[in-house]
C-alpha positions as CSV (number, residue, x, y, z in Angstrom):
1,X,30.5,63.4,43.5
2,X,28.1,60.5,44.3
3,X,24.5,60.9,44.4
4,X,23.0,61.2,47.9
5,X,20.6,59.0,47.1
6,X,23.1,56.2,45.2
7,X,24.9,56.4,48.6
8,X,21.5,55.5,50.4
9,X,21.2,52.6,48.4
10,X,24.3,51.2,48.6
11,X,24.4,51.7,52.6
12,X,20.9,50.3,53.3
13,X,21.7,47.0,52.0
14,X,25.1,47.0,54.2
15,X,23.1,47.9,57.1
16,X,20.3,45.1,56.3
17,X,22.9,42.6,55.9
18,X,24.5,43.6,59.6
19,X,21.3,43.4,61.1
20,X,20.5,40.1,59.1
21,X,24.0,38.4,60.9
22,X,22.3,39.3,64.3
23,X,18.8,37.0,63.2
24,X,16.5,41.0,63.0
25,X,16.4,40.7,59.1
26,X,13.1,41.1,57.2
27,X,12.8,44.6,58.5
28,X,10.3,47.1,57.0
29,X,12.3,49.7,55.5
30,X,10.9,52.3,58.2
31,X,12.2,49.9,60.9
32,X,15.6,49.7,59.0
33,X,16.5,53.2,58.6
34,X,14.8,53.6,62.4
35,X,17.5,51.3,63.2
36,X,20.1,52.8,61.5
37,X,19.3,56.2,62.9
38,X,19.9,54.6,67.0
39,X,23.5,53.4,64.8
40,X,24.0,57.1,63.7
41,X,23.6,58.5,67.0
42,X,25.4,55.6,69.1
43,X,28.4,56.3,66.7
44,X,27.8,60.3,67.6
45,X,27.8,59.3,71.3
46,X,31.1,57.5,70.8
47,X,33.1,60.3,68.4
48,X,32.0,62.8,71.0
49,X,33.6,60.7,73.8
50,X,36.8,60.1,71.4
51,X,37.2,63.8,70.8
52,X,36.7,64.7,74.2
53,X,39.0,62.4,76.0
54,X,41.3,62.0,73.3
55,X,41.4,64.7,71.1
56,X,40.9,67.4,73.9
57,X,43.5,66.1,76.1
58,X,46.0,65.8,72.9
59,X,44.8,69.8,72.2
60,X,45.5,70.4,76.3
61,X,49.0,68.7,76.0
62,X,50.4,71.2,73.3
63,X,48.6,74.2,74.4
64,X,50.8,73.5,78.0
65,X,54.2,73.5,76.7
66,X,53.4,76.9,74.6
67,X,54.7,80.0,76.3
68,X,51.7,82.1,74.8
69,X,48.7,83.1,77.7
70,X,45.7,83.2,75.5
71,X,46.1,79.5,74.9
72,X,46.1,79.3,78.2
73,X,43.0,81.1,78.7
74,X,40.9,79.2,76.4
75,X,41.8,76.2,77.8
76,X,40.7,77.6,81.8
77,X,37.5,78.4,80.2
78,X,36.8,75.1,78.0
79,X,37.0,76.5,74.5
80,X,38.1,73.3,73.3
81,X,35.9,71.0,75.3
82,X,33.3,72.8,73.9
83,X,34.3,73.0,70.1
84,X,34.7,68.9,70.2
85,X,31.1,68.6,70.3
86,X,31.1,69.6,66.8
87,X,32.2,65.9,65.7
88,X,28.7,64.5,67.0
89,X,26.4,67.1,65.1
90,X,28.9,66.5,62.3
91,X,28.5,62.4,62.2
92,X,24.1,63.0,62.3
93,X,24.8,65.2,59.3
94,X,26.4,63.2,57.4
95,X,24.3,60.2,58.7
96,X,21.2,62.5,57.3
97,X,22.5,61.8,53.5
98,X,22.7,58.0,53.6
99,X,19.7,57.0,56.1
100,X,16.8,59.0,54.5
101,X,16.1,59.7,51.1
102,X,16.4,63.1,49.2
103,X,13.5,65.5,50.4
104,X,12.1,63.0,53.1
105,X,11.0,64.7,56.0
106,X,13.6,62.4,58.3
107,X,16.6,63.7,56.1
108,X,15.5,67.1,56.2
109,X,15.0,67.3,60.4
110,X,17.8,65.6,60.6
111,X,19.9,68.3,59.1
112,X,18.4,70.9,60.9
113,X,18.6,69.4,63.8
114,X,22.3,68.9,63.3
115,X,23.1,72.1,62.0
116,X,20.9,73.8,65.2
117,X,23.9,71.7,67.3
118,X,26.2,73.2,65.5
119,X,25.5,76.6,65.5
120,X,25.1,76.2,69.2
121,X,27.9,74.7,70.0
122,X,30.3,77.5,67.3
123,X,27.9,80.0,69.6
124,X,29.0,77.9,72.9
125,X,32.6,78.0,72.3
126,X,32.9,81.7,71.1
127,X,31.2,82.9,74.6
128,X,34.0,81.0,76.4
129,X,37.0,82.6,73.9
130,X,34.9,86.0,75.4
131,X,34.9,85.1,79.1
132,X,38.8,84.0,78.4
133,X,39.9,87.6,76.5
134,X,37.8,89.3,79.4
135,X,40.1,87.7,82.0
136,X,43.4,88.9,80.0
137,X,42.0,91.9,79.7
138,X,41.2,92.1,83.6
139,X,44.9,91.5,84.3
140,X,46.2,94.4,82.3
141,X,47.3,97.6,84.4
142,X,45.3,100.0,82.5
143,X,42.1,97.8,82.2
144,X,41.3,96.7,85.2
145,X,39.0,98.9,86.7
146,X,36.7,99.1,83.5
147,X,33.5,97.4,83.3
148,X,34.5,94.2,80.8
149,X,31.7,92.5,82.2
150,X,29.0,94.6,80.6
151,X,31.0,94.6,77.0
152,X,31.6,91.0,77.4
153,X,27.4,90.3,78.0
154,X,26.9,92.6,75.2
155,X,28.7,90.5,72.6
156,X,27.4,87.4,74.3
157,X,23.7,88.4,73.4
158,X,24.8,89.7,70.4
159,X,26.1,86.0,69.6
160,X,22.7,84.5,71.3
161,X,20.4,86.9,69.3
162,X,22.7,85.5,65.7
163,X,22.1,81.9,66.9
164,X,18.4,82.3,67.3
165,X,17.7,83.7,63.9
166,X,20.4,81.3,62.3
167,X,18.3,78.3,64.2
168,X,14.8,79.9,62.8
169,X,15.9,80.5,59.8
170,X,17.6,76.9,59.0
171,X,14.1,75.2,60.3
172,X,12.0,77.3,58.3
173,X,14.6,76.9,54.5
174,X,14.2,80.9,54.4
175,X,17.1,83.1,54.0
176,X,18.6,84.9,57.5
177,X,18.6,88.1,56.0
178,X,15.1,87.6,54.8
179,X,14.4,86.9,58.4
180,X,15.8,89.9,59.8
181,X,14.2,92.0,57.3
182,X,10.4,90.7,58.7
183,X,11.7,91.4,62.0
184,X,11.3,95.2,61.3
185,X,8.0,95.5,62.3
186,X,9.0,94.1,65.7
187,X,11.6,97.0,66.7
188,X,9.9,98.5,68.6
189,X,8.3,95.5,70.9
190,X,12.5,94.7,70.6
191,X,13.7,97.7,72.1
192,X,11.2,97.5,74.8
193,X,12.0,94.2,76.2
194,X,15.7,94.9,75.9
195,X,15.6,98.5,76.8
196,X,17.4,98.3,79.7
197,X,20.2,96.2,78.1
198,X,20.9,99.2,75.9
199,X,20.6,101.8,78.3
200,X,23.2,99.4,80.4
201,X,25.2,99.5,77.3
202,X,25.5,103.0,77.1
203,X,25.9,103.9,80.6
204,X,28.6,101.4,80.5
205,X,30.1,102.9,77.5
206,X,30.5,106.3,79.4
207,X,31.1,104.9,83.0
208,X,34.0,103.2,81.1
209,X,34.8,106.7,79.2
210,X,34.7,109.0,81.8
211,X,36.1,106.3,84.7
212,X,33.0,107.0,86.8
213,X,32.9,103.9,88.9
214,X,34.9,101.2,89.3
215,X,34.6,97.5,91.1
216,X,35.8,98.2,94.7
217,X,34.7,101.9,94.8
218,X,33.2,103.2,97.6
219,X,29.7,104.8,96.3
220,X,26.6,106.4,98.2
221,X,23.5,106.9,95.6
222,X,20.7,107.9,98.6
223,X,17.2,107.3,96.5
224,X,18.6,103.5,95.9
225,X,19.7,103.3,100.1
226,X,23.2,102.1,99.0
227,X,25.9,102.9,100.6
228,X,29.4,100.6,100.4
229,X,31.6,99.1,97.7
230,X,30.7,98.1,94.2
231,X,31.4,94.4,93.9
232,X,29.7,93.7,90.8
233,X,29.2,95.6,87.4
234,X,27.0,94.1,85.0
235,X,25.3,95.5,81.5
236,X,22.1,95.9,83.3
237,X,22.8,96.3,86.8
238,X,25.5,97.4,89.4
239,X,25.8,95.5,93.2
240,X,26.6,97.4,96.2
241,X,27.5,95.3,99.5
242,X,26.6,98.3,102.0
243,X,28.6,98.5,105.3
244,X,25.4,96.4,106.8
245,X,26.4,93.7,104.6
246,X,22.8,94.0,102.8
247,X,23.1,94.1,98.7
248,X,21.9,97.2,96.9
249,X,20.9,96.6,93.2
250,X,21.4,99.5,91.0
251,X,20.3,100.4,87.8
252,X,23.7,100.6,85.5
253,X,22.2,103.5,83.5
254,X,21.3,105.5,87.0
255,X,24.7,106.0,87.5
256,X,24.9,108.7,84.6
257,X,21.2,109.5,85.1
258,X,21.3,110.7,88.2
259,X,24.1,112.2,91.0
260,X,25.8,110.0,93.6
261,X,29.2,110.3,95.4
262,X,32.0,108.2,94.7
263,X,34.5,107.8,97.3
264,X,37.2,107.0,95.5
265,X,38.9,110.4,95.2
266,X,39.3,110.9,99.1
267,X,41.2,107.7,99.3
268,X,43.3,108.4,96.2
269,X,44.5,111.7,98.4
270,X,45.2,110.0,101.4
271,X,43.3,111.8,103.7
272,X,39.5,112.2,104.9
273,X,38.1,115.6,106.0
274,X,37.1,115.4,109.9
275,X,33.7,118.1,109.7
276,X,32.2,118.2,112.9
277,X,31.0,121.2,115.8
278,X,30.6,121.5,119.6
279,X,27.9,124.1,120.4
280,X,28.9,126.5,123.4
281,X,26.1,127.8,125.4
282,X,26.6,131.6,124.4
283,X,25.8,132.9,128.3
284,X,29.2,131.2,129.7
285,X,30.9,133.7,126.9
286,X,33.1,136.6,128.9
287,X,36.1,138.4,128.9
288,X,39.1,136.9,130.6
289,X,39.7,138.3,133.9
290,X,42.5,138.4,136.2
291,X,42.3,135.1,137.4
292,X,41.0,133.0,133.9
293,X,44.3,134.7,132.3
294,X,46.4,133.6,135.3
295,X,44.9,129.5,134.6
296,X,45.0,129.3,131.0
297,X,48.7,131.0,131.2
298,X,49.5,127.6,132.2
299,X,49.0,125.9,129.5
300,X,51.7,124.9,127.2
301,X,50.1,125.1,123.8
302,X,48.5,128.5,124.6
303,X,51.9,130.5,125.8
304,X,52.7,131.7,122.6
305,X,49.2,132.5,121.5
306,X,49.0,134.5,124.8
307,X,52.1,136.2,124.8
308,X,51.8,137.5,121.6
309,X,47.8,138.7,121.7
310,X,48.6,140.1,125.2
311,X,52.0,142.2,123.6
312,X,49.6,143.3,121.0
313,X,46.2,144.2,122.7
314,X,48.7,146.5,125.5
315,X,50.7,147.8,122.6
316,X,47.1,148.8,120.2
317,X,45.5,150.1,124.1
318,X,48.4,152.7,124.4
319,X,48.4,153.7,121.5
320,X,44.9,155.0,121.8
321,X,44.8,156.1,125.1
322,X,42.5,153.8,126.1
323,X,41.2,153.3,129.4
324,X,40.7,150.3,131.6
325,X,38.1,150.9,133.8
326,X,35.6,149.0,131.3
327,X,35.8,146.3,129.8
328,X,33.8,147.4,126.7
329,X,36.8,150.2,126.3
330,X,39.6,149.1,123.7
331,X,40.6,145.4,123.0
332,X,40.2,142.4,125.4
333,X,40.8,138.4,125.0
334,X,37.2,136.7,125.5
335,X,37.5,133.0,126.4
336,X,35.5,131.6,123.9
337,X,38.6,132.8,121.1
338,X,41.0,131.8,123.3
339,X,39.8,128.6,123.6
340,X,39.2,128.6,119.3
341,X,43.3,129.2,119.6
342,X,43.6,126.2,122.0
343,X,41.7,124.5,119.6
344,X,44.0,125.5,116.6
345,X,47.0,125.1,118.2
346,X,46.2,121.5,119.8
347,X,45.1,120.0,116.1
348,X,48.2,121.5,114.5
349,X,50.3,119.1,116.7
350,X,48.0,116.2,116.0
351,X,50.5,113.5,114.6
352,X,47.2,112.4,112.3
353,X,46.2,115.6,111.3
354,X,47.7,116.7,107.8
355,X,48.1,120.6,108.1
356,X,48.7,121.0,104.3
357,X,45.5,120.2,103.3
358,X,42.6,122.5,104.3
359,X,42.9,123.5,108.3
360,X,40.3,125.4,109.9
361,X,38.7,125.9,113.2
362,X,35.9,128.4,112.7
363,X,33.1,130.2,114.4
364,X,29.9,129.4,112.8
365,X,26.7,131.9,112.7
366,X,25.0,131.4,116.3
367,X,21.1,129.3,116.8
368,X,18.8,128.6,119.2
369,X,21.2,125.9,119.7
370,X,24.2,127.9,120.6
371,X,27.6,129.1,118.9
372,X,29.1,126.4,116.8
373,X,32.8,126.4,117.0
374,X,33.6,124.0,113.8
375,X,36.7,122.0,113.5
376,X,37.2,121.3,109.4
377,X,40.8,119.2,108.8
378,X,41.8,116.6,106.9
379,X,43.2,113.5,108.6
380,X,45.5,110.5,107.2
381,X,43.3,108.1,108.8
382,X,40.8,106.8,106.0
383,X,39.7,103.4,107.5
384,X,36.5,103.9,108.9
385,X,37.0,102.4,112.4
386,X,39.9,104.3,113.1
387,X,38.7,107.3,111.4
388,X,36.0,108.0,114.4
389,X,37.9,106.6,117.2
390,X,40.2,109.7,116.5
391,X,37.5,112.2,116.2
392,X,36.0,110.4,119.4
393,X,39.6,111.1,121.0
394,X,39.3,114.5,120.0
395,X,35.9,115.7,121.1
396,X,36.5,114.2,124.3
397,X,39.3,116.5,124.8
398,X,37.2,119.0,123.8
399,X,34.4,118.5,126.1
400,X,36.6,118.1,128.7
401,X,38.9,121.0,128.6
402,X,35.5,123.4,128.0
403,X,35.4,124.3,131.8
404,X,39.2,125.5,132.0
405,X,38.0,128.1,130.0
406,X,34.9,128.8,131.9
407,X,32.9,128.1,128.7
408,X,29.6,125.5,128.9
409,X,28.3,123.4,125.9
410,X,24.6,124.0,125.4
411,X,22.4,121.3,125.9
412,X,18.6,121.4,125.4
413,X,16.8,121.0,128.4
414,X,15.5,117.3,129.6
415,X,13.5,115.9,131.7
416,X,15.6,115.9,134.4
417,X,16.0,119.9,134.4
418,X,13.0,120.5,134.6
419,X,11.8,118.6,137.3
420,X,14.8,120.7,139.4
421,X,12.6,123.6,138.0
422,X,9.5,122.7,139.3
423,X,10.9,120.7,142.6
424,X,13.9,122.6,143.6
425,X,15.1,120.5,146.2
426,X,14.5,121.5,150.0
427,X,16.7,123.9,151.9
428,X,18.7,122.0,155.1
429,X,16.7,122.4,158.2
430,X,17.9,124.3,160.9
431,X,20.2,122.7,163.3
432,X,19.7,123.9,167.1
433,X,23.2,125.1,168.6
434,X,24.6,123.0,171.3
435,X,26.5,123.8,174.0
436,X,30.2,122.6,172.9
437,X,29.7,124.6,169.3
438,X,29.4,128.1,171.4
């Protein structure tokens, strides 16, 4: 091989003789090799256009008429674009051995400023193959509800933290591994700044593992106010658009640190539990008499519910001699479980109400604020909109069907009650008979 510095010698003199034919000889040799470095880097300048309009689109060509995808994928995401920019850093390299002599300081900045290019630009193109495996990844079945994201900015700092020590460690001439070794004394000033990169990591290994959350879920986390879908999952942080349309940022690693509920496995079943009370004022609670039997005997949904209590209750009365002339003697229908029959009978023949999941209409412990009669069910409207214009359908029947059984919902006392308290409103005054009303 020819010595560097024999190839100097020979190309200086070329140079001087070019420069000479355009009438700038008798140069200094500093303004010579000056010269031949603006050369150097116009030649850079036009190899990097070559190889990006030629080269690239030559490269482009091939990779379309393959029937491969991951071609494909690098292309989208400029993998090639980006490794062309290795012929420019690979021209000043090369013009580093024949402008400046052997141990100059211009030879050896030269270098590492070309060999800083092109770890950057290896660096460069190998976080664009990442992003383009990420999105074949994404469009696999089985894959793509994990969090690539946060794997794929792992590995991209991983490459970013390699370039910067490879970079140091070319402008200082010391080995990398040398470099790394004096950076022990640093871990833990390290692990603080990127302490909540490796927490992310973590979390994101066992959000991944244990299929925690996915993008799209539906997730309430109450201490961080969010409440909506996930729409972004990161290595550091997850992004919640909240059903106000506001963003909540979350830590990634509070989502294993601490509890929130994912909505996820309500929709997966197809319905949503409806979980909601009407309190009945406990002093409009009687037995039916004569006369309530006689009006709720005319509803439909109750007849069989009434006919069959009614067969039983005479049938348990005879038996022990029990008499009638109390109420408080034997068994009796009260309203307020007749009406928790209505109630069960008129949600079974709901056409949204699915009456193999959990169905119950209970009686709750009574409060100050009344007897809560609860309806729990599961409907097969999930949507949220239409989700409470049913159970708005259905409490207004409720409220509204409360005085057929002679029953009241209690209602704290307002304003308006107790001015009728306190200002009961005047009797009529007498009105003086006249003669045609004798």
């Amino acid at each position: 091989m020819q010595d560097p510095l024999a190839q100097q010698r020979e190309f200086l003199p070329v140079m001087r003789s070019i420069f000479e034919y355009f009438g700038v000889g008798g140069l200094s040799r500093f303004l010579l090799q000056l010269l031949t470095l603006v050369f150097a880097l116009l030649m850079a300048w036009l190899v990097d256009l070559f190889s990006r309009r030629w080269l690239v689109r030559g490269i482009h060509a091939v990779v379309k008429r393959t029937e491969t995808k991951w071609d494909d994928a690098l292309m989208e995401h400029h993998v090639f674009e980006r490794l062309s920019h290795l012929a420019p850093a690979l021209v000043l390299w090369g013009a580093s051995q024949v402008i400046f002599p052997s141990g100059t300081w211009g030879r050896s900045l030269l270098q590492h400023v070309a060999v800083s290019i092109i770890i950057l630009v290896v660096v460069w193109a190998l976080e664009g193959a990442v992003d383009a495996f990420l999105g074949i990844f994404r469009a696999m079945e089985g894959m793509r509800y994990k969090p690539l994201e946060s794997y794929g900015q792992v590995i991209k700092l991983l490459l970013g933290t390699v370039a910067a020590v490879l970079i140091v460690a070319e402008f200082l001439e010391r080995s990398p591994w040398a470099l790394l070794g004096g950076l022990g004394a640093f871990t833990a000033v390290l692990i603080l700044v990127f302490r909540d990169s490796i927490l992310g990591f973590v979390a994101s290994v066992q959000i991944s593992t244990l299929d925690l959350v996915r993008e799209g879920d539906w997730i309430e986390m109450p201490k961080y106010e969010a409440d909506g879908s996930v729409i972004r999952f990161s290595l550091t942080t997850v992004h919640v658009q909240n059903w106000d349309k506001t963003i909540t940022t979350i830590p990634t690693y509070a989502l294993t640190a601490e509890s929130f509920k994912n909505w996820r496995g309500m929709f997966d079943s197809g319905v949503r539990r409806i979980k909601r009370a009407v309190s009945i004022d406990i002093n409009s609670i009687r037995f039916l008499d004569e006369a309530l039997l006689a009006d709720l005997q005319k509803i439909q949904l109750l007849q069989p519910y009434l006919d069959k209590r009614l067969a039983e209750i005479s049938r348990w009365n005879a038996e022990h001699h029990i008499e009638s002339n109390s109420p408080a003697n034997g068994r009796r229908l009260t309203n307020v479980g007749t009406f928790r029959a209505y109630l069960e009978a008129y949600m079974e023949q709901h056409p949204k109400i699915d009456t193999q999941m959990t169905f119950l209409i209970r009686q709750m412990p009574p409060s100050a604020n009344g007897l809560p009669i609860e309806i729990y069910v599961f409907t097969r409207e999930q949507s949220w909109v239409p989700y409470e214009k049913l159970i708005a359908d259905i409490f207004d029947h409720l409220f509204a069907i409360l005085p057929l059984f002679d029953l009241r919902a209690f209602q704290a006392p307002n304003g308006a009650d107790v001015r009728a308290l306190l200002h009961p409103p005047a009797p009529p005054a007498p009105r003086l008979l006249l003669d045609e009303d004798l």
